[in-house]
Backbone as JSON, one array per atom type, in Angstrom:
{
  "sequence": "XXXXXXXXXXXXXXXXXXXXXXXXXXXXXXXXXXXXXXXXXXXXXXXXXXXXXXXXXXXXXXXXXXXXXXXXXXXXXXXXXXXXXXXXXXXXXXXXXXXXXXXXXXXXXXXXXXXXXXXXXXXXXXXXXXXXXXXXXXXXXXXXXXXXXXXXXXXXXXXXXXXXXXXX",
  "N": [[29.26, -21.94, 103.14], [30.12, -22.02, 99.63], [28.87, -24.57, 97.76], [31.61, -26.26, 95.14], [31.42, -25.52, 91.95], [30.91, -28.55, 89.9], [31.77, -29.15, 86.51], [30.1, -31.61, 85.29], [29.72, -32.48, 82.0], [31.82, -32.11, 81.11], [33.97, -34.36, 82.35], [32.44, -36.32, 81.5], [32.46, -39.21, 79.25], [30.98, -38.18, 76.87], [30.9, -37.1, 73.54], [31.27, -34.72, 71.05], [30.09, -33.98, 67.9], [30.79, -31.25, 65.45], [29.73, -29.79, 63.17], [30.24, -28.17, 61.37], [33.07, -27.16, 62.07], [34.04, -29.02, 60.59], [33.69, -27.76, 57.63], [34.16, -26.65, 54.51], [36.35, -23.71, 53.51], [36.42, -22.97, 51.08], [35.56, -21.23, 48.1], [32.04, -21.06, 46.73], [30.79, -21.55, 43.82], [28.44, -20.83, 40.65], [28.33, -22.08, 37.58], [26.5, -21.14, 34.69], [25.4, -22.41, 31.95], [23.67, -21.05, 30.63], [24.38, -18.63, 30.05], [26.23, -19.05, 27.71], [24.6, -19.82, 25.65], [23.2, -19.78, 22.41], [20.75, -17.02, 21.46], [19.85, -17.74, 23.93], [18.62, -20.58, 24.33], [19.24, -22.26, 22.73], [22.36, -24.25, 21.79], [25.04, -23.71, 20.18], [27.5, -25.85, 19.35], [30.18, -24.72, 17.63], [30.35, -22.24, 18.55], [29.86, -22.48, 21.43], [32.0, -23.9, 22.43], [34.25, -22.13, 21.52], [33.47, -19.87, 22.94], [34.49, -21.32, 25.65], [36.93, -21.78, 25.38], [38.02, -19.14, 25.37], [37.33, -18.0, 27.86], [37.98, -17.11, 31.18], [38.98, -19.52, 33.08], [40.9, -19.54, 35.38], [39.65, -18.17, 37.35], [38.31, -19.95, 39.43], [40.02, -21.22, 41.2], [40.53, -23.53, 43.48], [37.88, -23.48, 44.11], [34.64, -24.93, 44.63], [32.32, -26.21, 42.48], [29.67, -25.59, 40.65], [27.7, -27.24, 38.16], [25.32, -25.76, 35.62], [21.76, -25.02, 33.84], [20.05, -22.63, 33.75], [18.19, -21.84, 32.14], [15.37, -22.71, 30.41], [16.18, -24.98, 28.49], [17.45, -27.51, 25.86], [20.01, -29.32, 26.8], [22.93, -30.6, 25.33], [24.59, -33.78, 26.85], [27.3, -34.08, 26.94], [28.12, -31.33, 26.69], [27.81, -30.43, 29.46], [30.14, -32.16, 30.11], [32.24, -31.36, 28.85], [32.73, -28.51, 30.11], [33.86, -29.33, 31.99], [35.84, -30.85, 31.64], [37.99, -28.23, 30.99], [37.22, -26.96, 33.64], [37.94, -28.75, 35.35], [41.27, -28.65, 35.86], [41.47, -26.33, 37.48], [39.4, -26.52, 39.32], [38.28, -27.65, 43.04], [36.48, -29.17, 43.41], [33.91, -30.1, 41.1], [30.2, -30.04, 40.11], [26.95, -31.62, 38.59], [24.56, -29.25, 38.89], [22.48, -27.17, 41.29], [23.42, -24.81, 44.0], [22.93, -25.73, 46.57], [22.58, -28.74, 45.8], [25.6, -28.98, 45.26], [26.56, -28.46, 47.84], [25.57, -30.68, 48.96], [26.93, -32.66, 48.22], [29.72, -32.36, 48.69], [29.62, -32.44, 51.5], [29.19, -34.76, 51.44], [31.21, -36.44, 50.65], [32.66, -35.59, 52.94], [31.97, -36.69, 54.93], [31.86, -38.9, 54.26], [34.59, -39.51, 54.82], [35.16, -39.03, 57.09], [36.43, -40.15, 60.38], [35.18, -41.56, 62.69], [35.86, -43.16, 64.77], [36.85, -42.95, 66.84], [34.74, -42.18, 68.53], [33.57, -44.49, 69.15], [31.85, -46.85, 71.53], [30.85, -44.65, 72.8], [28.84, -42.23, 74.14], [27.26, -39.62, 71.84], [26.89, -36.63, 70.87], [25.54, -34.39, 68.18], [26.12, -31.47, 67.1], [23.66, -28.9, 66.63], [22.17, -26.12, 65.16], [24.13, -24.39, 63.41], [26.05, -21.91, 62.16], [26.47, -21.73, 59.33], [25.66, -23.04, 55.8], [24.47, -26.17, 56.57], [23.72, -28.85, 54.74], [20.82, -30.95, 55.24], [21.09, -33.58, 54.46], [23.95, -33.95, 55.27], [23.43, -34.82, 58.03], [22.04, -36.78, 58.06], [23.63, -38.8, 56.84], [25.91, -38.46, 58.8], [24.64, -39.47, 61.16], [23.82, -41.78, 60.01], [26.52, -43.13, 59.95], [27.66, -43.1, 62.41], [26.01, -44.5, 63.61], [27.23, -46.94, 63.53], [29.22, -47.17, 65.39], [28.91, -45.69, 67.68], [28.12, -45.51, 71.28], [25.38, -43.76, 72.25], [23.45, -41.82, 70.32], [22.6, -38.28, 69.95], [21.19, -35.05, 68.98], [21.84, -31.52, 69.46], [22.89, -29.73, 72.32], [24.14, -29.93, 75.04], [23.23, -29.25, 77.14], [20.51, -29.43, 76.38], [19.35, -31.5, 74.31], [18.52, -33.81, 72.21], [17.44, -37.15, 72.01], [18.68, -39.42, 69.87], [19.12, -42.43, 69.5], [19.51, -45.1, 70.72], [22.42, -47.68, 71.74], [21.07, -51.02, 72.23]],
  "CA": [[30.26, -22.17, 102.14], [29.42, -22.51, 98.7], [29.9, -25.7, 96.59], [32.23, -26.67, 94.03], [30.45, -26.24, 90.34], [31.71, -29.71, 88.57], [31.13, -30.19, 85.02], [29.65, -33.0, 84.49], [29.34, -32.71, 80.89], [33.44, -32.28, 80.7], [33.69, -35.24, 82.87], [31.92, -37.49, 80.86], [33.04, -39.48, 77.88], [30.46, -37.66, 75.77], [31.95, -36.44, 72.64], [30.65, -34.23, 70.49], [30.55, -33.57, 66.5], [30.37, -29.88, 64.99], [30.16, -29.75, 61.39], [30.73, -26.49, 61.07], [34.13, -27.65, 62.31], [34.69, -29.82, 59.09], [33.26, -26.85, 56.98], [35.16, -26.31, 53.9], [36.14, -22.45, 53.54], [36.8, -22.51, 49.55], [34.52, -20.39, 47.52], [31.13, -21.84, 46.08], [30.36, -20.77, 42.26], [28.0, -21.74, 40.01], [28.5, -21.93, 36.07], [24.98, -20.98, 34.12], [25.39, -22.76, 30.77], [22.49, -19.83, 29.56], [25.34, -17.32, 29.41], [26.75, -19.42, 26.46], [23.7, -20.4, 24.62], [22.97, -18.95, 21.4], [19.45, -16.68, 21.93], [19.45, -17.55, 25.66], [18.31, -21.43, 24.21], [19.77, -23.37, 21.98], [23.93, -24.5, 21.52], [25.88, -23.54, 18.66], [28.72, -26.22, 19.45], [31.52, -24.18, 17.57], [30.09, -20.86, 19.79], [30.01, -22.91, 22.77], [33.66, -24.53, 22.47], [34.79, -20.89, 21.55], [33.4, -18.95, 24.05], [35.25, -21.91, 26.71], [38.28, -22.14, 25.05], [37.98, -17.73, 25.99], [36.52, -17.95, 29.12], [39.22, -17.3, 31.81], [39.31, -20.47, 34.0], [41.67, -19.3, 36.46], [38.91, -17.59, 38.48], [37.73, -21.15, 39.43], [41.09, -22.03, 41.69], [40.32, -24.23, 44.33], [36.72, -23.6, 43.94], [33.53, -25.63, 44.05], [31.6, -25.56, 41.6], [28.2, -25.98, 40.45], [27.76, -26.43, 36.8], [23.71, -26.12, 35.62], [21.29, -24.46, 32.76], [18.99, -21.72, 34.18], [17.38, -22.0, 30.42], [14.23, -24.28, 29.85], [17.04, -25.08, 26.7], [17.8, -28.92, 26.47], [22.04, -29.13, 26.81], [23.14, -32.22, 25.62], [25.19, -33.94, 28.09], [28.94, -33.58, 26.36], [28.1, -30.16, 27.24], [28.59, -30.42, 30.91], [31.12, -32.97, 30.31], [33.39, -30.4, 28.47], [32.8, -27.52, 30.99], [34.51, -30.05, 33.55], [37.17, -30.35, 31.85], [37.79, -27.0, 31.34], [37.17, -26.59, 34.92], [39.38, -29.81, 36.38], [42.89, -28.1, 36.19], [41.65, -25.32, 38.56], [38.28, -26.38, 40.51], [38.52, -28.43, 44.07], [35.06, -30.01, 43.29], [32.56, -29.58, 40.32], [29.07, -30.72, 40.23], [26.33, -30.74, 38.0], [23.39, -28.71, 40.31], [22.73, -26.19, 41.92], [24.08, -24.92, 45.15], [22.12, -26.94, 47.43], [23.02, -29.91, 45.34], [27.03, -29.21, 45.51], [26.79, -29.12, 48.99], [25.44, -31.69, 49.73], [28.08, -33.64, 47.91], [30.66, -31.37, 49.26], [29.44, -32.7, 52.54], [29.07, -36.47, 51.41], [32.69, -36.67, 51.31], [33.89, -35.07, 53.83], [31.5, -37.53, 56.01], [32.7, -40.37, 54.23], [36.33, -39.76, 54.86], [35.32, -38.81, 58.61], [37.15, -40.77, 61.16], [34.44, -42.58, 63.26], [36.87, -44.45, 65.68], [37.23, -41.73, 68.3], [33.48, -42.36, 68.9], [33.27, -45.83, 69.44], [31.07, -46.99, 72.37], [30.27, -43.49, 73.22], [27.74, -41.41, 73.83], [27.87, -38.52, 70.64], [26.3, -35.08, 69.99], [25.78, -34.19, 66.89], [25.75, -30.0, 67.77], [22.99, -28.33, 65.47], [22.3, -24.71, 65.5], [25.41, -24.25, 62.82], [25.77, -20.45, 61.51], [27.13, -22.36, 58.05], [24.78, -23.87, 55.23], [24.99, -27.33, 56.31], [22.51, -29.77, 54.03], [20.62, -31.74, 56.04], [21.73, -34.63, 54.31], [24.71, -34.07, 55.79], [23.27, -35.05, 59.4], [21.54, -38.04, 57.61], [24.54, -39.46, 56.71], [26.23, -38.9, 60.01], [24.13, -40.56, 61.92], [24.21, -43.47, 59.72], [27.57, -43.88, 59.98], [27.74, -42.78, 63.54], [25.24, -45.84, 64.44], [27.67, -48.19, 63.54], [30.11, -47.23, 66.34], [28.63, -45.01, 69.03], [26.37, -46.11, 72.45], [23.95, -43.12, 71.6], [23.56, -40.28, 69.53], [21.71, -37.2, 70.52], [21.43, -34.18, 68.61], [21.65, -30.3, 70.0], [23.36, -29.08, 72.88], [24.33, -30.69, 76.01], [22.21, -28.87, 78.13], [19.08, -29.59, 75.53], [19.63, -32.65, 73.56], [17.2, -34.64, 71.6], [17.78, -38.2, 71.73], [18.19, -40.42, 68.99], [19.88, -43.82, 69.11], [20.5, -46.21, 72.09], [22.6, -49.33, 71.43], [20.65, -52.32, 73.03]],
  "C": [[29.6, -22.65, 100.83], [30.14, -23.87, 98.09], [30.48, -25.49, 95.49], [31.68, -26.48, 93.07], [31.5, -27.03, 89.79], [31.09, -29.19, 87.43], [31.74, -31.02, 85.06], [29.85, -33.22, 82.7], [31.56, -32.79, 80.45], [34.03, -33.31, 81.11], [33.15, -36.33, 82.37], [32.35, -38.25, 79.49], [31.86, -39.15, 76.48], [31.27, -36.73, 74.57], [30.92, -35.71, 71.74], [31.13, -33.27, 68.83], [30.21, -32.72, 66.46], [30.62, -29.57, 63.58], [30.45, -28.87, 61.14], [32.04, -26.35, 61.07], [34.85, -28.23, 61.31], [34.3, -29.15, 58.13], [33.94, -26.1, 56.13], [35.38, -24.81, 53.55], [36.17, -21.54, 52.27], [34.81, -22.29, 49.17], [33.31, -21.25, 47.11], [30.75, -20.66, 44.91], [29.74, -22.02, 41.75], [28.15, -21.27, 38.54], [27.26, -22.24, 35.89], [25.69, -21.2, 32.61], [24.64, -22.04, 29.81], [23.38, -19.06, 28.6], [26.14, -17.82, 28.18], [26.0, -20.0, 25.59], [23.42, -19.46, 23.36], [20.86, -18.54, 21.53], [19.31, -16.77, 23.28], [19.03, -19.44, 25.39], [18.83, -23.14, 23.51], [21.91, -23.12, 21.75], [23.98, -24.98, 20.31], [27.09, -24.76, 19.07], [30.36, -25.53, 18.96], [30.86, -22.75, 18.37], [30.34, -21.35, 20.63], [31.55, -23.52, 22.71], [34.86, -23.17, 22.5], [34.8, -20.08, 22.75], [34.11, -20.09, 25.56], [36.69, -21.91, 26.72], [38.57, -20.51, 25.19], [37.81, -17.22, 27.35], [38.13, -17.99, 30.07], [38.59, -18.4, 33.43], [39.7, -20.6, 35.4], [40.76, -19.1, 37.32], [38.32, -18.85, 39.46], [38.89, -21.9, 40.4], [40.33, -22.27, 42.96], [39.05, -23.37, 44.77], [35.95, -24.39, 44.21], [32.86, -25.36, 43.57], [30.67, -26.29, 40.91], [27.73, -25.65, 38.29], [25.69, -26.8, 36.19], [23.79, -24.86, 34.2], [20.35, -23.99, 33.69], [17.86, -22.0, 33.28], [16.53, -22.83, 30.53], [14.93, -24.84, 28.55], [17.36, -26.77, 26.88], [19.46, -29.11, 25.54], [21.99, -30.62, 26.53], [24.71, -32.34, 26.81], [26.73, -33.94, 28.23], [29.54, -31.89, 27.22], [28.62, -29.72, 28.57], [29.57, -30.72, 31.28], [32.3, -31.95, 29.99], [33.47, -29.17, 29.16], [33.79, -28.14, 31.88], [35.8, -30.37, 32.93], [38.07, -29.44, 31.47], [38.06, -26.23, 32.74], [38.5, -27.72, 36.06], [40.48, -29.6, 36.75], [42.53, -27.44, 37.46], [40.36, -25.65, 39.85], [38.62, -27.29, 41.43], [37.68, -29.36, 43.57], [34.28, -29.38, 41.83], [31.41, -30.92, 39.93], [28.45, -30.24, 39.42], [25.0, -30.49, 38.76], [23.72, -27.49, 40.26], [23.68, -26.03, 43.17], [24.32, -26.12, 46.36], [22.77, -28.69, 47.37], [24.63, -29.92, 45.35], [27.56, -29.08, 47.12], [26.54, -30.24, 50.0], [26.55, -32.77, 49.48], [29.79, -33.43, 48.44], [30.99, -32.39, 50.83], [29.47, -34.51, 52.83], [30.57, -37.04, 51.24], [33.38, -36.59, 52.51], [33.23, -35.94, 55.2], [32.01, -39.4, 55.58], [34.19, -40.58, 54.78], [36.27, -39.53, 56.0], [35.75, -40.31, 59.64], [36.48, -41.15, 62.38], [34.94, -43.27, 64.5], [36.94, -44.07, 67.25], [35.88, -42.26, 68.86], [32.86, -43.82, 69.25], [32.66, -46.43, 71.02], [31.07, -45.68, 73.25], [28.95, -42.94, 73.29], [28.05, -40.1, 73.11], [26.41, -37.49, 70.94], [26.17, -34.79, 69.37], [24.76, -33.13, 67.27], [24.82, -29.76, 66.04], [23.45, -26.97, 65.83], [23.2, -24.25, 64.42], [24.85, -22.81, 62.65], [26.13, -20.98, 59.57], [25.55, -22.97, 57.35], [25.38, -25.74, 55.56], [23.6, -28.04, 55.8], [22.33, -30.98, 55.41], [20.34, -32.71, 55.73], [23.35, -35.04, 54.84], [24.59, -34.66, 57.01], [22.73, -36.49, 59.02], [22.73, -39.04, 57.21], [25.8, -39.47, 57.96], [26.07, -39.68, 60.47], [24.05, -41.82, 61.77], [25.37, -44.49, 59.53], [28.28, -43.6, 61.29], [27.27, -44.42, 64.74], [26.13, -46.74, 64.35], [28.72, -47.82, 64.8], [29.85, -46.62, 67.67], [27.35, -45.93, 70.1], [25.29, -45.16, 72.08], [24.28, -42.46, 70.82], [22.24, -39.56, 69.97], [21.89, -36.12, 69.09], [21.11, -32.8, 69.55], [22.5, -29.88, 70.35], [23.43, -30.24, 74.52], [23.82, -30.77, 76.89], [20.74, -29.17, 77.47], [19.18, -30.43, 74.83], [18.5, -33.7, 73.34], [17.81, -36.37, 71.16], [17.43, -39.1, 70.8], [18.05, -41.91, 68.44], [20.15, -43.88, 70.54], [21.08, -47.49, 71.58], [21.54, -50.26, 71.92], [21.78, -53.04, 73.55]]
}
């Protein structure tokens, strides 16, 4: 007679985070401040106010968005300031960076506002592997706000898991 297969791992009060899971699904754009420089370098202020106050906005709805200078050109910093608001009616998020850099901030919210409680003297997972860009500041800031409430943290897979944290 064969045995029973338990899971164990369903069975256990291990819980397990999947960021990919909290993975916001709105668009990522980035605004290149080049495309409005006069020559490719330098800002005309009445060109640059013109070409924003033309620029259609809308495309930008519940967006994130990345506002930067490709240009070796030096933007003064109004510059960015008035793209944003410009952009504030219609974008979710705007940053000034690149990609990289708006997700990570993307991600620094959505770990601050994470709900911690469920996990409290547990043992946690924190699943890698994602198919998603997740910054791996995103996992850095998990964990550090993971330590304050869980018995361990691991990262991986349940069957392969790399341990990182034991209470004492």
């Amino acid at each position: 007679m064969a045995e029973e297969i338990i899971n164990r791992v369903a069975q256990s009060k291990l819980k397990v985070i999947d960021l990919e899971e909290i993975y916001p699904k709105n668009l990522r754009l980035i605004i290149d401040l080049k495309d409005w420089l006069f020559e490719g370098i330098v800002l005309k202020e009445k060109d640059f106010r013109t070409n924003l106050a033309n620029h259609n906005w809308t495309q930008y709805q519940n967006c994130f968005v990345a506002v930067n200078c490709s240009n070796d050109a030096i933007i003064p910093d109004w510059a960015f300031m008035l793209v944003t608001v410009h952009l504030q009616p219609y974008a979710k998020k705007i940053v000034e960076g690149n990609l990289k850099t708006l997700e990570t901030l993307i991600f620094q919210d959505l770990i601050s506002e994470l709900d911690v409680s469920v996990y409290e003297n547990c043992p946690v997972i924190v699943k890698g592997c994602s198919h998603k860009p997740i910054p791996l500041n995103a996992y850095v800031q998990l964990t550090q706000k993971l330590q304050t409430v869980a018995k361990s943290i691991m990262f991986g897979e349940a069957c392969s898991s790399v341990p990182l944290y034991k209470r004492k």
